[in-house]
C-alpha positions as CSV (number, residue, x, y, z in Angstrom):
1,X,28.8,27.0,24.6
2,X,25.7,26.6,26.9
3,X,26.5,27.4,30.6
4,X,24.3,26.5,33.6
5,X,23.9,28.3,37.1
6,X,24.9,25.0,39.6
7,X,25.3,25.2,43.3
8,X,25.9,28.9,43.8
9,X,27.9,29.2,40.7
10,X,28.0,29.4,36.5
11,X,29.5,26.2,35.0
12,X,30.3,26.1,31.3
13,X,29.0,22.8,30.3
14,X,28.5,20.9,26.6
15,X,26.6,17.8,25.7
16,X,26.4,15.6,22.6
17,X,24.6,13.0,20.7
18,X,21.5,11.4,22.6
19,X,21.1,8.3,24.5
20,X,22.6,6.6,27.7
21,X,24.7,9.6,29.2
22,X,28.6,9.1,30.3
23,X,29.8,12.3,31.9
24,X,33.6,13.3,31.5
25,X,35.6,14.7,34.8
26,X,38.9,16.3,34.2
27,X,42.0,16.7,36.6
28,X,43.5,20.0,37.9
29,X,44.2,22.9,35.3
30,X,42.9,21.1,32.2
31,X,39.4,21.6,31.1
32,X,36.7,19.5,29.0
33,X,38.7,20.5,25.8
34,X,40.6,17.4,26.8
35,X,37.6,15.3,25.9
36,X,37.1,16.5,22.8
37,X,37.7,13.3,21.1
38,X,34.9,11.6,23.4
39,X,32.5,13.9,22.0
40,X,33.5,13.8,18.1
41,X,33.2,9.3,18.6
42,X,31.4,8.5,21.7
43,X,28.2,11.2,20.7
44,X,28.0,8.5,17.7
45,X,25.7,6.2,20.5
46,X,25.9,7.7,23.9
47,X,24.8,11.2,25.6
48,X,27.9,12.4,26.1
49,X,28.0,15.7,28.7
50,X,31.5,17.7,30.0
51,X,31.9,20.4,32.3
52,X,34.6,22.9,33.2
53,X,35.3,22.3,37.0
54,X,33.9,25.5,39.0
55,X,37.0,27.7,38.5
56,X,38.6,26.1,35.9
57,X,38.2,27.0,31.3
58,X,34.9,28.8,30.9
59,X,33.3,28.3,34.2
60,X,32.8,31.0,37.2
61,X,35.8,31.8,39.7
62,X,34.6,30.0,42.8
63,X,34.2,31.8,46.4
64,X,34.5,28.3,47.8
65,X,37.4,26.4,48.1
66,X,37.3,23.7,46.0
67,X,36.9,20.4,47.6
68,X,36.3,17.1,46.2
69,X,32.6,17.3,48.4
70,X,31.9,20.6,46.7
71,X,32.8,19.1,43.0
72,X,30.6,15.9,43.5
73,X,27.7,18.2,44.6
74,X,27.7,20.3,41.5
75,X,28.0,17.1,39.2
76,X,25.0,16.1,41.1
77,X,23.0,19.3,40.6
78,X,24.6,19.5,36.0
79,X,22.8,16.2,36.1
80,X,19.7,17.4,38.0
81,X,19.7,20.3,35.4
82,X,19.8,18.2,32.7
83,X,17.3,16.0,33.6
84,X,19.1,13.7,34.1
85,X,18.5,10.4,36.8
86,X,21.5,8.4,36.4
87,X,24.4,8.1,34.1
88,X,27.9,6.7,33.8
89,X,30.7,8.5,34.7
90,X,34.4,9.1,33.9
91,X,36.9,10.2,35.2
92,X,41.1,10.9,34.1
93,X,43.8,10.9,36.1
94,X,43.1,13.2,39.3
95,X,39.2,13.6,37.7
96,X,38.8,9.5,38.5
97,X,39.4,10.6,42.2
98,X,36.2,12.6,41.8
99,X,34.4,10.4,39.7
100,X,34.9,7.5,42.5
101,X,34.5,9.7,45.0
102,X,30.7,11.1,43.5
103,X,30.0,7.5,43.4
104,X,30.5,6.8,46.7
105,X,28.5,9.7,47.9
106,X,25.6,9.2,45.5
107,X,25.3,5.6,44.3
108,X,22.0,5.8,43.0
109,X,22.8,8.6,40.6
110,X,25.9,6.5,38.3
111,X,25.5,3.1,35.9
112,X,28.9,2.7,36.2
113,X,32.2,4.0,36.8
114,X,35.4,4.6,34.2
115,X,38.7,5.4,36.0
116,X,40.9,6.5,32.9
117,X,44.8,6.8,34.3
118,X,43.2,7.3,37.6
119,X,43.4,6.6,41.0
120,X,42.0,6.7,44.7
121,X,45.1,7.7,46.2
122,X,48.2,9.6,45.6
123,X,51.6,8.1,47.6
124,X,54.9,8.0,46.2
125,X,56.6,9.8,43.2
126,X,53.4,10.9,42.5
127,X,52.4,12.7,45.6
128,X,56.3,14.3,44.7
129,X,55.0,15.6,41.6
130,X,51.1,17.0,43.1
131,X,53.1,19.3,45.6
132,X,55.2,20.1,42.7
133,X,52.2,21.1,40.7
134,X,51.0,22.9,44.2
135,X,54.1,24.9,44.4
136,X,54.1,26.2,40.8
137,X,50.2,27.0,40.8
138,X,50.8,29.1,43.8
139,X,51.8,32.5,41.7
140,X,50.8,34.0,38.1
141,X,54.4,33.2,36.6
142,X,54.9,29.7,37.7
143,X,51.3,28.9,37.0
144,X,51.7,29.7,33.4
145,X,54.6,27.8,33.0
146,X,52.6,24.5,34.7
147,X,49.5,25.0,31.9
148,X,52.1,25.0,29.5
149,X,53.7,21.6,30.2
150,X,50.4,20.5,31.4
151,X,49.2,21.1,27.7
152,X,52.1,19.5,25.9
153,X,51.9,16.6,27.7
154,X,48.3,16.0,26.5
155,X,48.4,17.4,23.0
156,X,48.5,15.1,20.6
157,X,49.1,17.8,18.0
158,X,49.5,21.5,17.7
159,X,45.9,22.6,17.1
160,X,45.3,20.0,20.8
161,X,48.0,21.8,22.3
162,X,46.4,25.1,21.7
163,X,43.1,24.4,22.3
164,X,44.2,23.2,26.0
165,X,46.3,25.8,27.0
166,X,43.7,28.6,25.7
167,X,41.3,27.2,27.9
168,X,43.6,26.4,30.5
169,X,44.6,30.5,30.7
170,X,40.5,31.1,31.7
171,X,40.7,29.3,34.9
172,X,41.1,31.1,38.3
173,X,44.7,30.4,39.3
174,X,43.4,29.9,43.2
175,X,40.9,27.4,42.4
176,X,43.7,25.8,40.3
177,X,45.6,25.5,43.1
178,X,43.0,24.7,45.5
179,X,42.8,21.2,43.1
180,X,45.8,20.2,43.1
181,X,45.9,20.6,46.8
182,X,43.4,19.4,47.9
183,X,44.2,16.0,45.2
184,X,47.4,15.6,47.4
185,X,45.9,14.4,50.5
186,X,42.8,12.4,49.4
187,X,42.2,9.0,50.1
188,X,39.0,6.8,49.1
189,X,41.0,3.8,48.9
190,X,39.2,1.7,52.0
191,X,36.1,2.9,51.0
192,X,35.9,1.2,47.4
193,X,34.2,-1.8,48.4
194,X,31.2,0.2,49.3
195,X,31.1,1.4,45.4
196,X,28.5,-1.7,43.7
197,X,28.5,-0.4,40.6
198,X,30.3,-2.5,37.3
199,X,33.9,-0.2,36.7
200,X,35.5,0.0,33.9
201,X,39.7,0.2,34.3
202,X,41.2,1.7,31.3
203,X,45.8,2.2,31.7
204,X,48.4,2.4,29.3
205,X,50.3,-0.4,29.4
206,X,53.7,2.1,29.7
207,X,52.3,4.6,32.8
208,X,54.0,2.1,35.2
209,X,53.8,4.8,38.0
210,X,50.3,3.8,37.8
211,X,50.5,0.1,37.8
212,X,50.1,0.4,41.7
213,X,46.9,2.8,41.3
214,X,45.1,0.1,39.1
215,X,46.2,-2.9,41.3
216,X,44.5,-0.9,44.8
217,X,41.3,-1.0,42.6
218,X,41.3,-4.0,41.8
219,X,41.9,-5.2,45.3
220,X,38.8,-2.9,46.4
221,X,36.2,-3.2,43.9
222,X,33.4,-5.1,43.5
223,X,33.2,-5.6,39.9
224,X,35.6,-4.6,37.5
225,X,37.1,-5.0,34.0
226,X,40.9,-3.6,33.3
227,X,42.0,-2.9,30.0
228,X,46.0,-2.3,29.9
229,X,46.9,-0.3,26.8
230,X,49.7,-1.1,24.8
231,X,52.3,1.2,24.2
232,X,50.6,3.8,26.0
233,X,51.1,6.3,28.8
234,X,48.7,8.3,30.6
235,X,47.4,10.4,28.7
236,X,45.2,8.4,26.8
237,X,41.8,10.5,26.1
238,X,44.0,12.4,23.8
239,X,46.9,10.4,22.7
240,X,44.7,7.0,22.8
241,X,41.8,8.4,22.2
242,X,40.5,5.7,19.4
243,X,41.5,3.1,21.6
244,X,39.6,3.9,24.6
245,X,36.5,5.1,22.6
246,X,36.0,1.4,21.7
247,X,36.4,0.3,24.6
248,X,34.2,2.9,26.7
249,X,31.8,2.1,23.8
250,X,31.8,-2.0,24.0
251,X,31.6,-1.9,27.5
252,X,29.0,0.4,27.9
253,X,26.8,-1.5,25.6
254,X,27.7,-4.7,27.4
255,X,26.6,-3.3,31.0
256,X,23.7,-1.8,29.5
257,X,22.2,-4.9,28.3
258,X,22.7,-6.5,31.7
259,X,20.9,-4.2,33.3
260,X,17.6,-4.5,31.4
261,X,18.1,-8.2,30.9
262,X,18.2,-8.2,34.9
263,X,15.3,-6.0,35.1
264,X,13.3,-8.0,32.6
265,X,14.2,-11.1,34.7
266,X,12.6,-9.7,37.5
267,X,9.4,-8.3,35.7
268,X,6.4,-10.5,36.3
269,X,5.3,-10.6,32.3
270,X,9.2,-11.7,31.4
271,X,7.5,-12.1,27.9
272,X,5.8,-8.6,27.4
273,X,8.3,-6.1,25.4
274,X,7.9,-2.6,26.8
275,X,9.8,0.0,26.1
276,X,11.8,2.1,28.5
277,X,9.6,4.7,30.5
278,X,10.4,7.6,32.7
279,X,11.1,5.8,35.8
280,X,13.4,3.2,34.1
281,X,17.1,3.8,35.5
282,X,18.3,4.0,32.2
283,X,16.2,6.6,30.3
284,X,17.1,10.1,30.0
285,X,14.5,12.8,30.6
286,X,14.9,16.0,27.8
């Protein structure tokens, strides 16, 4: 697996399939393995691109604490690396947290946004069950115990659950904690409307602890499109993974053709077919 050096530190990284790129951000302990399913379908059509977070799977211990600042910054500089100038992005669960909060630091860089089980805040039961998670990733023992359950509850088979929890036992156990800490007490929440970018709001129908999460983005976005699940929980890139393939894949074809419809609009030979060049904000430079 390729691996990059990123913002004064060595990220293990894998992309897919060619076209418009939708990179995948994943919560506290877990790694990109979680996506796998994104890359076997979505890399079909799309540029699909993962990362382990700095600390986390086959990426470098970090010296740094890890903030939500620090993570945006070194999705930045993977998609300087790659050459790429903008892309869509995706987070799950505590991942959508950074995924919102990259696109509020650098709207210029994202298409569009795709909160999967996510959420700009933590209040609640689930706040109860991030200090939880904060306690047990404090020490070796307890820490082992938490990638375990954290792994079973996103497996949607055996060879899933071992392919989690092997790359979950790579990651530094400080920077695992530093996550879910620092997850506890972030708040973008009044800071969504600044986000202009289309979003796309993906929830099982069953997570109802998250019914709240989806409802404060709705109340804060711009421009969004929520897609409730049925029969689903939360962890839907691996248990509902079909599912919200298709519709990452319908929607991202939809906003796409806005966007050069719009541009094409505003060209002053509306009749001329060009094709997309270096500077368009949709092309991908190799």
């Amino acid at each position: 697996m390729p691996k990059a050096d990123i913002n004064g530190t060595t990220l293990h990284y894998m992309r897919s399939g060619t076209g418009l790129p939708i990179l995948f951000i994943h919560p506290p302990l877990l790694t990109s393995a979680n996506f796998n399913y994104q890359h076997a379908e979505l890399s079909n059509d799309f540029q699909v691109i993962t990362f382990d977070i700095r600390g986390h799977g086959q990426s470098e211990a970090s010296d740094a604490k890890l903030t939500y600042e620090l993570i945006a910054e070194d999705i930045k500089q993977l998609l300087d690396y790659l050459g790429i100038e903008k892309a869509f992005i995706a987070g799950y669960s505590t991942g959508g947290s950074i995924a919102l909060h990259a696109m509020i630091t650098y709207p210029d860089r994202f298409i569009g946004g795709i909160m999967i089980s996510a959420m700009s805040e933590a209040n609640d039961l689930l706040k109860n069950r991030i200090r939880l998670a904060v306690g047990l990733s404090r020490w070796n023992p307890t820490a082992r115990l938490l990638m375990y359950a954290i792994s079973w509850g996103n497996a949607d088979s055996s060879i899933t659950f071992r392919n989690l929890l092997s790359d979950a036992k790579q990651g530094s156990i400080r920077n695992i904690h530093e996550y879910y800490e620092y997850s506890l007490a972030y708040n973008c929440t009044d800071q969504l409307h600044s986000i202009k970018a289309p979003m796309l709001l993906l929830y099982g129908e069953k997570d109802r602890q998250f019914r709240r999460y989806f409802h404060k983005l709705q109340q804060g976005l711009k421009q969004y499109e929520l897609i409730l699940l049925p029969d689903q929980k939360h962890q839907l890139p691996t248990k509902a993974s079909g599912e919200i393939n298709q519709a990452i894949h319908k929607w991202m074809k939809t906003i796409a053709d806005q966007q050069i419809n719009d541009k094409q609009l505003s060209n002053p030979e509306p009749f001329m077919h060009t094709n997309p060049g270096e500077n368009d904000p949709l092309h991908t430079r190799h």
